[in-house]
N, C-alpha and C positions, 0 to 999 in steps of 0.2 A: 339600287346599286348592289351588285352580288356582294357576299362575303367571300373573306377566305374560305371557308369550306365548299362554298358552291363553287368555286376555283379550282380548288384540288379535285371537286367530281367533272366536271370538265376535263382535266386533264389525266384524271383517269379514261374518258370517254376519248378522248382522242390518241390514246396508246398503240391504235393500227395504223395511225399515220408515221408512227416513228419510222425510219430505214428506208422510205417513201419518196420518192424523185418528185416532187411537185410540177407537174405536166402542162397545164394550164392557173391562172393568174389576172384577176379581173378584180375591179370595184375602183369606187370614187376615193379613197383614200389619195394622199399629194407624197406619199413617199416612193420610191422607183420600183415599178414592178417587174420592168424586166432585170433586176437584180435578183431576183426571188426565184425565177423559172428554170427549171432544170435542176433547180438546186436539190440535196436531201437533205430533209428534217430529221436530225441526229438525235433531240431531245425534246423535252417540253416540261418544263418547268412550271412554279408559280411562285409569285412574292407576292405576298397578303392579295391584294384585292387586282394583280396585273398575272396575267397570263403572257407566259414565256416561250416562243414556238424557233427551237435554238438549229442554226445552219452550219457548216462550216464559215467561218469569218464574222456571222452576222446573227442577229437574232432579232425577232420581231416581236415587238410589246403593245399587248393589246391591253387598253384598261375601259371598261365598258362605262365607263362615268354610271350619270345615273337612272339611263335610258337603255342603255347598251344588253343586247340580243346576240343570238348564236342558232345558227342551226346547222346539223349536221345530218350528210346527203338528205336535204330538202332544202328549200328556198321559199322565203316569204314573197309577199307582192310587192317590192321595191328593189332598189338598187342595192347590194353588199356596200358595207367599206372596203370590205376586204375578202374578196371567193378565191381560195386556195384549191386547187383540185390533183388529184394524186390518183390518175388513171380511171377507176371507177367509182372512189371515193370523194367527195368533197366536204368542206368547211365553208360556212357563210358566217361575218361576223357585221354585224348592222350597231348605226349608231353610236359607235367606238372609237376612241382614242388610238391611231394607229403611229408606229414609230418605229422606227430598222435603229438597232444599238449598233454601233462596231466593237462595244469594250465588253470583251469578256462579263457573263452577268458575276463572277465570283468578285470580279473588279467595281463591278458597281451598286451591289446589294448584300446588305450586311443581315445575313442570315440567321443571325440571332434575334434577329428581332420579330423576324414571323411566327406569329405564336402555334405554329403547327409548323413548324420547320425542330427535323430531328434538333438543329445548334440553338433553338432556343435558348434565350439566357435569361435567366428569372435575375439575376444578381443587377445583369444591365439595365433589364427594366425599373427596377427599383432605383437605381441611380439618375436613370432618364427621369424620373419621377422626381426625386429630388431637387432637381433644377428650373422647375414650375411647380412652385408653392402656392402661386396665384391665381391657376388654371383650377377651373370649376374640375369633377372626376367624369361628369358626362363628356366635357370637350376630350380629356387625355385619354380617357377609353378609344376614342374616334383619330388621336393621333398616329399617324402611320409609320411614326418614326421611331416610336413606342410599341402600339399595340398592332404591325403590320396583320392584315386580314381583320381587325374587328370593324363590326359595322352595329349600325343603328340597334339591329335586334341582340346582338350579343351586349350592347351598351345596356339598354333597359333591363335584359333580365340579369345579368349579372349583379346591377345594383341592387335590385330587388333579391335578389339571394343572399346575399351578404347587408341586404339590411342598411343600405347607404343612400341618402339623398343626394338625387345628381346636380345638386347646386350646389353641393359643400366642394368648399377648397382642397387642393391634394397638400398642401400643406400644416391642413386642420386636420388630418387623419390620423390617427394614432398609427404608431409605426407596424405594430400586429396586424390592425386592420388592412393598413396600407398593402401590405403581403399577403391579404388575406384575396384582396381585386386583385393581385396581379397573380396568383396562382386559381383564380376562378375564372379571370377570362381565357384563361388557357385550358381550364380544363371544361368552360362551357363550349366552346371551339370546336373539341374534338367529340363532343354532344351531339352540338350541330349536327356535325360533319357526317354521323352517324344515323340520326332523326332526318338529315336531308335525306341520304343513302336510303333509308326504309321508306319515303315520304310519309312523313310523322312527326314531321319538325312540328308542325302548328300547333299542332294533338297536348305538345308538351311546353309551349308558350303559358307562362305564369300570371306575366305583366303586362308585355306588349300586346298593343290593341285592347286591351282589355278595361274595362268600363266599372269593376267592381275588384278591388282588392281581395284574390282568393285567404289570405291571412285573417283578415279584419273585417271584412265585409262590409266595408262600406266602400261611397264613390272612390275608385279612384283620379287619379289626375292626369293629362293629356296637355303638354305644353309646351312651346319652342324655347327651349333651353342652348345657355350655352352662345360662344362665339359660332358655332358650328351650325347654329339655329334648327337643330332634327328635332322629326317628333320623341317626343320623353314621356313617356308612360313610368306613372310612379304612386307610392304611397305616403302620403306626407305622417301619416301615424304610425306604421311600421320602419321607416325608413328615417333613419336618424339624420337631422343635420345638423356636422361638426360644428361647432365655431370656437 
């Protein structure tokens, strides 16, 4: 499943579509495609891990779950969900969650909470956090209503930066600490987003996939944690758990 950051390089990739009449309009998706044709693509948004492709009236929300592809003027060997085409340029989107909003996105996404959105709000995440005391930190990392755009990979290594076991409780965390993850998954984010950009994200993976704790050097750990059941790469010797 992409993250945020690989969302926002997408939508930087698709910035020649802006201003763009959408000419042709194809794929097995079940929402109405001659609503979409002729139209112009005004904007193109993201919120954490859903790509925003904004019309006059309307806007299309693509969320690639955890299979979900793109390719741009080129086409894979199967059917689109969704092929937008804008004269000489096209969009293919495979294996995705597709869906036309009618309500303005300002109306239906609360922008503070995408941790690479300028309205971030570190106060509200802290609060968000508050109200699941009982919630492991690997599953809230991965909550979207929270950590909008974190994913699997920014889960694991951010704990392992901050030296936190992703079994422990958010309401075992000392409140330093507590501020301590929610101003690292934002700032590991725009990491990413950067390490995507060069492709050198891997180059600079700590914990994830990794087989040997670079800290400590020994085994590390590889286990489905969490209500969320993701892989968890972790240190159980470097990586404190609360209780």
């Amino acid at each position: 499943m992409p993250e945020g950051p690989s969302l926002v390089l997408l939508k930087e990739a698709l910035v020649p579509f802006v201003g763009k009449k959408v000419t042709d309009v194809e794929g097995n998706t079940r929402i109405s495609l001659p609503v979409i044709k002729g139209k112009k693509i005004t904007e193109i948004k993201t919120f954490g891990k859903e790509l925003l492709i904004c019309f006059p009236g309307f806007t299309i929300r693509i969320h690639f779950l955890l299979f979900g592809t793109y390719r741009i003027n080129e086409r894979k060997d199967m059917a689109p969900r969704l092929r937008l085409v804008c004269g000489t340029q096209e969009v293919n989107f495979y294996t995705s969650s597709i869906r036309i909003l009618y309500e303005p996105p300002d109306d239906l996404y609360d922008w503070s909470a995408d941790v690479l959105s300028p309205q971030w709000s570190h106060r509200k995440a802290m609060a968000k956090l508050a109200k699941i005391p009982d919630t492991m930190v690997c599953d809230a990392i991965l909550n979207q209503h929270i950590f909008a755009g974190a994913g699997n990979i920014i889960k694991n290594e951010v704990l392992f930066r901050i030296r936190v076991h992703p079994a422990t409780l958010v309401g075992q965390l000392p409140a330093k600490k507590k501020s301590e993850l929610v101003k690292e998954v934002v700032n590991y984010s725009f990491q990413f987003l950067e390490w995507k950009r060069a492709f050198v994200l891997k180059k600079h993976w700590l914990i994830h996939t990794k087989k040997i704790c670079p800290r400590c050097h020994i085994p590390a750990h590889k286990e489905y944690l969490g209500k969320t059941n993701r892989r968890t790469f972790y240190c159980d010797n470097c990586q404190v758990l609360y209780e």
